[in-house]
N, C-alpha and C positions, 0 to 999 in steps of 0.2 A: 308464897315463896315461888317465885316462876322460875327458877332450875333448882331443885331439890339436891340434886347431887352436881360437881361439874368435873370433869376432869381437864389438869393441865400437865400439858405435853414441855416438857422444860422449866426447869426449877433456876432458874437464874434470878436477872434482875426482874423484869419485867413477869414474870410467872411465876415465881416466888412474892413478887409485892401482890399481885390477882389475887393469891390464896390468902396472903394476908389481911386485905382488904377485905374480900370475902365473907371470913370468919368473923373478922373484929366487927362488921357490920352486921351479920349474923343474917348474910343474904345468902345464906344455903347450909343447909346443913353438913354437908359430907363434901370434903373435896379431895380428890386422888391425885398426887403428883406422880409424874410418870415421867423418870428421864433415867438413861443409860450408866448415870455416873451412881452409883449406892454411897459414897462422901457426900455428895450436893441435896441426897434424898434423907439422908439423916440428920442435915443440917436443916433443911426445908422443914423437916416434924419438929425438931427442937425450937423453931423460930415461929410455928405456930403457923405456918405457910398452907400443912394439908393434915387431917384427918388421918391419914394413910398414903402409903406408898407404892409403886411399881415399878420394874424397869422392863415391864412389856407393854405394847399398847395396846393387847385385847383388856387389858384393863380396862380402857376407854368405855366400852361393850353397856358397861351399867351407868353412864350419867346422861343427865338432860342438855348439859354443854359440852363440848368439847375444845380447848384452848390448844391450839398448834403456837406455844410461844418460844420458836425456837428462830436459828439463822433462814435467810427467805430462803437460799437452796434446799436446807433442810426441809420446809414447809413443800416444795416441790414437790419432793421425795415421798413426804409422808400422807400428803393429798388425799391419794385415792385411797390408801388400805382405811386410815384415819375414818373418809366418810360409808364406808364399806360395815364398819362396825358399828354407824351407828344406830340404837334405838330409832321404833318409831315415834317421831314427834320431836325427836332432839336436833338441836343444832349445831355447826360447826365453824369453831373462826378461827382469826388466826390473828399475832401483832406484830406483823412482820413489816417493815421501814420502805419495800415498794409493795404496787398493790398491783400491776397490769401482770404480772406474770402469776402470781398469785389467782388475780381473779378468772384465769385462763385453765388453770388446774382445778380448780374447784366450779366451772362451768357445768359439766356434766351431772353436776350433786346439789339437787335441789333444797336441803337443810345445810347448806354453807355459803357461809357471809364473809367475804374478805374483810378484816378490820385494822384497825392500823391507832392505837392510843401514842400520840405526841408528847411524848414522855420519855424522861430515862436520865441516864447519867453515863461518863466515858466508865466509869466503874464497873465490871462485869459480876455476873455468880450474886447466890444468894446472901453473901454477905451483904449486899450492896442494897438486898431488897429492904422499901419501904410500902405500906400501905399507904401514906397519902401521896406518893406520887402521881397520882390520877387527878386528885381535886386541879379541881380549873381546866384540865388540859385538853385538849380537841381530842375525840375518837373518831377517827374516821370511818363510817362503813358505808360500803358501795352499793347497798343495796339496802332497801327499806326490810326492817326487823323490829317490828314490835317490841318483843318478847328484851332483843340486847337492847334497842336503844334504852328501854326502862330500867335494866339493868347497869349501864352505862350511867344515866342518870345517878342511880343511889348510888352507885361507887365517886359521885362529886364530878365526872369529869362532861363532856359536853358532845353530844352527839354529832356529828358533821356529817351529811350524807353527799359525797360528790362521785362522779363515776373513776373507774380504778386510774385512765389517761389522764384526767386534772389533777388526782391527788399526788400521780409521778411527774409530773408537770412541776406543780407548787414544792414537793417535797425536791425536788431537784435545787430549786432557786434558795429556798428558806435552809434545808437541812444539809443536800450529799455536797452541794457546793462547798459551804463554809468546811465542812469533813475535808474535801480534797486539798484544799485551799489550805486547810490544817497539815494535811499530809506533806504538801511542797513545802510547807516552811519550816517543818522539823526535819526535813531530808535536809532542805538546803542551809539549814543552820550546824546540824550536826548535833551529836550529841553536847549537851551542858556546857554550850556560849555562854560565853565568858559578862557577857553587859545584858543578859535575860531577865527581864523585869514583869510585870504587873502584864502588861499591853502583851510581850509575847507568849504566857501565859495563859490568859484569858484567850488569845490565839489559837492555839494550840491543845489547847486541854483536849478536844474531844479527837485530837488523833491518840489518844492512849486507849481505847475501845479495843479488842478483840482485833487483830487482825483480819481472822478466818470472816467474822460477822459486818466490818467495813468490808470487802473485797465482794461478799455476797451482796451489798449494799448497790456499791459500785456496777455489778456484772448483770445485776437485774434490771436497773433502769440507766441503759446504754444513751440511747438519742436524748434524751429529756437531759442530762447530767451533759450531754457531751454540746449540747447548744447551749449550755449556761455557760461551759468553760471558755467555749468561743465569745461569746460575747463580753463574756469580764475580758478575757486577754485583749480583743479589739479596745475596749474601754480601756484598759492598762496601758497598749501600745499610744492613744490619744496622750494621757497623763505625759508620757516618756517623752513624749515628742513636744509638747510643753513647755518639758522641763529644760530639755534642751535649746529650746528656741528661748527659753526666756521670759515665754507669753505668763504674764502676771496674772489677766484677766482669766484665762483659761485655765488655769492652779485654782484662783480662786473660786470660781464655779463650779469644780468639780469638788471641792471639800462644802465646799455650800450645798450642795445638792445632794451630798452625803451626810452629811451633818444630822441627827436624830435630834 
């Protein structure tokens, strides 16, 4: 068993499914959930998430893991005390949605590995947790770890190792864009338009996420997010201009070259 005990920091979706996983795999024995809300920690043991509870984090003190899975500001915040408790030989990570600022607070602390599992739903809180959320899905860690990528494995999902800059790079194109993107077109629709179907939907879902935890999204990976928005808008203002012209051929290419 390479983490006998693990503790995780945030009992939501995301660290509430960790614990669930965990246990249903029976890749540790003891897991301690530790978050500030005692509702989200009582729902966490009822759902089988953790062993035990806390809403302090020298809790942390007695595991082989440490799971920071909470908002990325949060993970700022909790950085240094988090790696400050740890045992010797244990490690600490985090699944927080950018990773450069993240890997910038945990440079100092040699048993902590930025990680990032590509996973989730707009659905917040432990109601929402699933254990095979993981299967298939990329884990990103920045830094070579034994000990998680093996653990990473049996939890089903896939280890990725790229430096913290490509993975805010890639997650800006693939994830915060389409988010933003979500975000202007529920502004700009307003609430419950009237001819909202399937397509705006599908749209739209994942701006129904936690405020507090889009915004930290958004505010940790600045330049990488804000050169994807310029460049879709440059590509939008093309389309516009198109359409107005008339250019048939130019319409068509652009949905051709989009077209999956």
């Amino acid at each position: 068993m390479t983490f006998p005990c693990v503790a995780i920091v945030g009992m939501g979706q995301i660290g509430g499914s960790l614990g669930m996983a965990l246990l249903r795999r029976r890749l540790t024995r003891c897991v301690i959930g530790i978050d500030r809300d005692a509702r989200a920690l009582r729902k966490a043991r009822a759902r089988g998430a953790c062993t035990e509870t806390s809403r302090d984090l020298r809790a942390s003190a007695r595991a082989d893991l440490v799971v920071l899975a909470v908002p990325v500001r949060a993970i700022l915040a909790l950085a240094p005390r988090a790696a400050r408790l740890l045992r010797p030989g244990a490690l600490l990570t985090d699944t927080g949605s950018t990773k450069a600022a993240v890997a910038r607070a945990f440079r100092p602390f040699p048993g902590a590995v930025p990680g990032h599992p590509m996973c989730g739903t707009e659905k917040p809180g432990i109601d929402a947790a699933d254990p095979e959320i993981f299967r298939g899905a990329p884990w990103v860690l920045t830094r070579r770890a034994p000990r998680l990528e093996h653990l990473v494995r049996a939890l089903g999902a896939r280890p990725v190792l790229m430096t913290s800059a490509a993975h805010d790079r890639e997650a800006a194109l693939v994830s915060h864009l389409p988010y933003a993107v979500a975000l202007w077109l529920s502004r700009r629709a307003g609430p419950d338009p009237p001819l909202a179907a399937g397509s705006f939907r599908s749209a739209t879902r994942v701006a129904a996420q936690p405020a507090a935890m889009g915004a930290d999204i958004l505010l940790t990976n600045p330049f990488p997010l804000a050169r994807e928005l310029e460049t879709m808008a440059a590509g939008l203002r093309r389309l516009a201009s198109a359409l107005r012209r008339g250019n048939v051929a130019a319409v068509k290419r652009f949905v051709k070259e989009g077209c999956r």
